[in-house]
N, C-alpha and C positions, 0 to 999 in steps of 0.2 A: 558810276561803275555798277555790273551787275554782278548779283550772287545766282549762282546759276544751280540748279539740281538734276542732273541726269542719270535714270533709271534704266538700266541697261539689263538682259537675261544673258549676254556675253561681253568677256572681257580679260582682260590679260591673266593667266599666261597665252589664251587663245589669241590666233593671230588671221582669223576672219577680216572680211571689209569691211563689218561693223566696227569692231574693235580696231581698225585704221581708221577711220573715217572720225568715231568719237576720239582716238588722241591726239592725231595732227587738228582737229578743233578746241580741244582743250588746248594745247600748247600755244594756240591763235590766241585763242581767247585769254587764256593768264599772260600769254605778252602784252596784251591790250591794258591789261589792269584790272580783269574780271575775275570772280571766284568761279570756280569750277568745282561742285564736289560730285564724287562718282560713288553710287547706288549701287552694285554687282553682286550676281553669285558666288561662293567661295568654300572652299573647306569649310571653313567654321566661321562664324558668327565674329566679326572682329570688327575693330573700326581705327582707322589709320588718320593719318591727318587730314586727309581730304576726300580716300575711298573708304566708304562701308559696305561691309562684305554680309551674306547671308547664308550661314551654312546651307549645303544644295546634294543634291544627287544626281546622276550620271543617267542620261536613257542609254540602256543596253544595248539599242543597235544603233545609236548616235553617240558615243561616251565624250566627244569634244562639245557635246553639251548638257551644261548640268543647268538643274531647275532647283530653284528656289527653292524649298518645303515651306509650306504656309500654315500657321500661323510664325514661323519661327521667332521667338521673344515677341513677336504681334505687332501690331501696329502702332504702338505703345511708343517703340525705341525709334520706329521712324519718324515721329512727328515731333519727338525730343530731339531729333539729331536736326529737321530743319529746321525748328524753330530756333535752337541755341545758333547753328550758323546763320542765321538771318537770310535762309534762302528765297528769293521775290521768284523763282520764274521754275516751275519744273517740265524737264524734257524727259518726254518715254522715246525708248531707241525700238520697243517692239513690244505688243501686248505679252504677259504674264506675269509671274506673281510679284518680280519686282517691281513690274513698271504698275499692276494694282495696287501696292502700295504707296505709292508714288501719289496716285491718282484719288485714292482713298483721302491720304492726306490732305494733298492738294484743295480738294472740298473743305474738308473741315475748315483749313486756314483761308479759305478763298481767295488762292494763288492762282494764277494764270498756269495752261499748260496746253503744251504743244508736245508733238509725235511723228517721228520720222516713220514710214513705212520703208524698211530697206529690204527685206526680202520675201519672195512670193512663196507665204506660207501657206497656198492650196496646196501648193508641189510637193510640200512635205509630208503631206498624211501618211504618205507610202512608210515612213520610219517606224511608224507607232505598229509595236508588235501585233493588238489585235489585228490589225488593217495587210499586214503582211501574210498571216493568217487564214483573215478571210477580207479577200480582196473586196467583194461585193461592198464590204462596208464604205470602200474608199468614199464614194459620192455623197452618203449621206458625213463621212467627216471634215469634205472640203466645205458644202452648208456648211456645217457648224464655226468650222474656221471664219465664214466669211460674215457670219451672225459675230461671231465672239469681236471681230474686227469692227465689225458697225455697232458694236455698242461701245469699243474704247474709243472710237471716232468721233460719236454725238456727246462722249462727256470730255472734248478737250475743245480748246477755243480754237485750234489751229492745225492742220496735217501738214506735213511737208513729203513731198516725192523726192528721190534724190536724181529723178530721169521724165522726161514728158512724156516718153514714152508708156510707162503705167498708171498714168492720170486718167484716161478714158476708161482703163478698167474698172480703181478704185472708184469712180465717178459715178458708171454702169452699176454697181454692187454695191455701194453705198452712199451713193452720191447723195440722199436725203437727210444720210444720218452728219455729213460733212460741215461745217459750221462755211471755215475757209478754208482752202488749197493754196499752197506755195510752190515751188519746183524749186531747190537747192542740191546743188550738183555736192559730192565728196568731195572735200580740194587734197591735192596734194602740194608737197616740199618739191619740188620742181628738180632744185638740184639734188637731191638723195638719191635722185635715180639717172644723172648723168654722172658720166666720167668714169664708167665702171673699167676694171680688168679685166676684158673677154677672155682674155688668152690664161688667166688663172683658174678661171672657173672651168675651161677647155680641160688641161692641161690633169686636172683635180682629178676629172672622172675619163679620162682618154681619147678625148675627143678631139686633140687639134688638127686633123685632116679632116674633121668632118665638116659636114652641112649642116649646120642645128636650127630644129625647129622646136617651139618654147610651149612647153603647156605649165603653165605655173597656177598654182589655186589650190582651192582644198580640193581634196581627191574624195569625189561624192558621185554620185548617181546623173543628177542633173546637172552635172558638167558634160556627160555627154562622151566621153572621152571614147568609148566604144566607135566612135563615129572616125576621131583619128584613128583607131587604131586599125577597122577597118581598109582606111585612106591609104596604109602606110604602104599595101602592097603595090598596088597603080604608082605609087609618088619612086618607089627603089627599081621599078622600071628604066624610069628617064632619067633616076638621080642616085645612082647606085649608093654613094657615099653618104647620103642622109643618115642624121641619127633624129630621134625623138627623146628631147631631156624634160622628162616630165616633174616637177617639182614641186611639192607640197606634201599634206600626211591629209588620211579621214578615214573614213570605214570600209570605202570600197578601194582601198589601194590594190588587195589581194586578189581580188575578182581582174582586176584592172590589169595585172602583172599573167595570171591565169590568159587571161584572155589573147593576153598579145602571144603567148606560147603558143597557145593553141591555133592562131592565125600565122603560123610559122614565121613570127617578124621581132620574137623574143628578143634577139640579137641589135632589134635596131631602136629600142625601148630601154633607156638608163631613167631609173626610177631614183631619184636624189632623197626624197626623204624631207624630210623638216628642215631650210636654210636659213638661219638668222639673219633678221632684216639689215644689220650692215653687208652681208655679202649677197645679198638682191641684187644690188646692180652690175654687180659681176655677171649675174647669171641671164641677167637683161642685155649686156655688153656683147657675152656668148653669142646670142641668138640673131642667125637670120633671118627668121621668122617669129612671128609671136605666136599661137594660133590655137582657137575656141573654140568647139563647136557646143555649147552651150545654149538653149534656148529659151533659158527661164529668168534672165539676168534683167533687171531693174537697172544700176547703176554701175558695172564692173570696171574697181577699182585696176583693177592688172592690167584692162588696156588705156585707160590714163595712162600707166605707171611705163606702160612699155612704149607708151608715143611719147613718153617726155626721154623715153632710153633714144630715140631714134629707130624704134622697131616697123619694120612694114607690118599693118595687122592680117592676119585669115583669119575671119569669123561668121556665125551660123547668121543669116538673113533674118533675124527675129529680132522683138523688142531689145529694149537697153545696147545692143551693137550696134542693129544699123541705123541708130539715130546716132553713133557719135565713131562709126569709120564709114568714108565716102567711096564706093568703089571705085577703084583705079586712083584716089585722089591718095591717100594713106596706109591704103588695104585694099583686100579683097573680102568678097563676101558667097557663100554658097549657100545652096538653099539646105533647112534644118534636115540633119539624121541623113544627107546625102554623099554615101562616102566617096563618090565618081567623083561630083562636083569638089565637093572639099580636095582631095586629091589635085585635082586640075589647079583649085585657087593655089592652095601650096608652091605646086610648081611656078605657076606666074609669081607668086611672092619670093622664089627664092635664086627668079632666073635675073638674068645683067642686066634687065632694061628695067627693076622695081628698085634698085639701087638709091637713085635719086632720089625715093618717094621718104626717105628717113627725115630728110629735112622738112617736108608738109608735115611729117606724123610730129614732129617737133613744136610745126603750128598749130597744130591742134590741139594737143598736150596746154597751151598757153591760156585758153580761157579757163583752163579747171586749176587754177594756182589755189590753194589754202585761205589767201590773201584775200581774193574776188570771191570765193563763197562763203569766206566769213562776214563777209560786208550783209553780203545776203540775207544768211543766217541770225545776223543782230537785226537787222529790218523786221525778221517773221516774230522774233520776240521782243520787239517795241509794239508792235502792232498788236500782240496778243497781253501785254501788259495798257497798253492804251485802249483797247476795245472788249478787255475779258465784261464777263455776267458780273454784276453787282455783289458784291459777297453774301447781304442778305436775301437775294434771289437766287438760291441753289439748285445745283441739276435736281436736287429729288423733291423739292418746288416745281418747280418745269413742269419734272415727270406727271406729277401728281395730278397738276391743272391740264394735263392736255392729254388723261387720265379719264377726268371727270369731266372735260369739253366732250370726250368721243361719247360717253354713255348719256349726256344730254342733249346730243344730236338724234 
């Protein structure tokens, strides 16, 4: 059995796809027989029986996510904490100051370590207040983004994708700095998201004559939602009775609720707000539609989550969708930021003949079970415990030798 360490920059009470993706694997994993301890940002500096917290601070125009402060108690407390657990194998869920820590350590003890990349953080530079500021800066902080990611990439034994679809990029931009690539999909609970009450979740917010179409997620920028909300006029054309039950919380909800007034379709927009994960599949149950137009998505848990509801999907033609919904087979797909198209897909998702299509999306939902990608998951870190660097041959040995190769060339 493994002792596993996973360094995380999110994690509960956030309810991201990160923060899914790492608990339905830990709960895999300690059914297995494995340790799991969890590394996370937090109020304050604490340490619970198997999560260590790091007191952290809030970015102002992201506050659902807090950053670590570094040095906090130093690196000191973390190589105490894995060394008394007898941690063998550490996992970064995403470059910064805890998954550095992590990584810092990791060296010292000469521990194997791998690293999921789950979200396309070029997309984000837009948050960081200078860059909002002055936008010019944008280009030169996605570089840096993509510099900072190829050096936590060349000091781990192992990367893991959670979609094949962002493999060519990471590949394109770092591919030198990459030791090995994996592809391991999220998995989910399969049943958590069948059996739901549609008609409670209807009934909640006034919707049982309606048509519901589902945007469930964090409510952020590169979600895109602009793009439904645009779609909705064309769609109350030919479907008068449509509603749009948008669901989640983030920073752009208010722009989001703004918007739709202003596009005179206020009235066809129920904004839910934060729904705790037991009443998800209620809200999945609701829905005759599922629908994204998002273009930045790597591995998006919510359309696993709504093919295993039985939902027909509409989403944006871009990486992470259209590698895992088939048009006409489970979903529809339009092309990105086009709200005619999108529009159009809607309708075919919500008219009598896409009916049928709940049971394919059901099949599909079947190869992402928890089960079949934790199998996965244990492979990338046998492999990376069976093939790591020698402990007395350290990355800043490496470095150093191939340091002093270039200048004797």
């Amino acid at each position: 059995m493994m002792k596993i360490g996973i360094f995380t920059e999110t994690y509960i009470p956030n309810t991201d796809g990160v923060v899914t993706s790492i608990l339905s694997f830990q709960q895999e994993l300690e059914k297995r027989g494995h340790e799991v301890y969890v590394f996370a940002p937090g109020k304050e500096n604490a340490d619970g029986e198997t999560t260590f917290w790091y007191k952290s601070r809030c970015v102002k125009t992201y506050p659902d996510f807090p950053v670590a402060a570094y040095p906090s108690i130093g690196r000191s407390r973390t190589l105490h904490l894995v060394k008394e657990k007898g941690i063998e194998i550490i996992h970064l869920q995403s470059p910064g100051p805890v998954a550095y820590r992590g990584l810092r350590v990791a060296q010292k003890l000469g521990l194997p370590v791998v690293m999921t990349y789950h979200t396309d953080l070029p997309r984000l530079t837009g948050y960081l207040p200078p860059i909002r500021k002055f936008p010019v800066l944008d280009h030169p902080a996605k570089r840096l983004v993509w510099l900072t990611l190829s050096w936590f990439f060349y000091k781990c034994d192992a990367v893991i994708a959670p979609g094949e679809g962002i493999v060519n990029e990471l590949m394109a931009h770092c591919g030198r700095r990459i030791r090995k690539m994996f592809v391991v999909p999220n998995g989910i609970m399969l049943d958590k998201f069948q059996g739901g009450d549609g008609k409670k979740a209807k009934k909640k917010h006034g919707m049982e004559k309606s048509k519901i179409v589902l945007c469930l997620g964090r409510v952020v920028k590169e979600k895109r939602l602009e793009t439904i909300i645009a779609a909705a006029p064309y769609v109350r054309e030919k479907i008068p009775e449509v509603k749009f039950l948008v669901v989640g919380k983030g920073p752009a909800l208010e722009d989001y609720k703004r918007m739709a007034k202003e596009a005179n379709v206020g009235d066809a927009f129920v904004f839910a707000g934060y729904v705790p994960d037991e009443e998800l599949r209620d809200y999945y149950a609701a829905a005759d539609v599922f629908a994204t137009a998002s273009d930045s998505e790597i591995h998006p848990l919510t359309i696993i989550e709504a093919f295993a509801s039985g939902n027909v999907i509409v989403g944006a033609n871009a990486r992470g969708i259209s590698e895992h919904v088939k048009d006409g087979y489970d979903g529809f797909l339009f092309k990105p930021l086009d709200a005619k198209e999108c529009a159009d897909a809607i309708i075919k998702g919500l008219s009598a003949s896409a009916k049928g299509m709940g049971k394919n999306a059901r099949k599909s939902a079947e190869k992402y079970t928890v089960d079949a990608c934790t199998d996965r998951l244990l492979a990338v870190y046998k492999w990376a415990i069976a093939y790591r660097l020698p402990a007395l041959l350290t990355r800043r040995t490496i470095t150093r030798w191939r340091k002093l190769r270039r200048r004797s060339v």
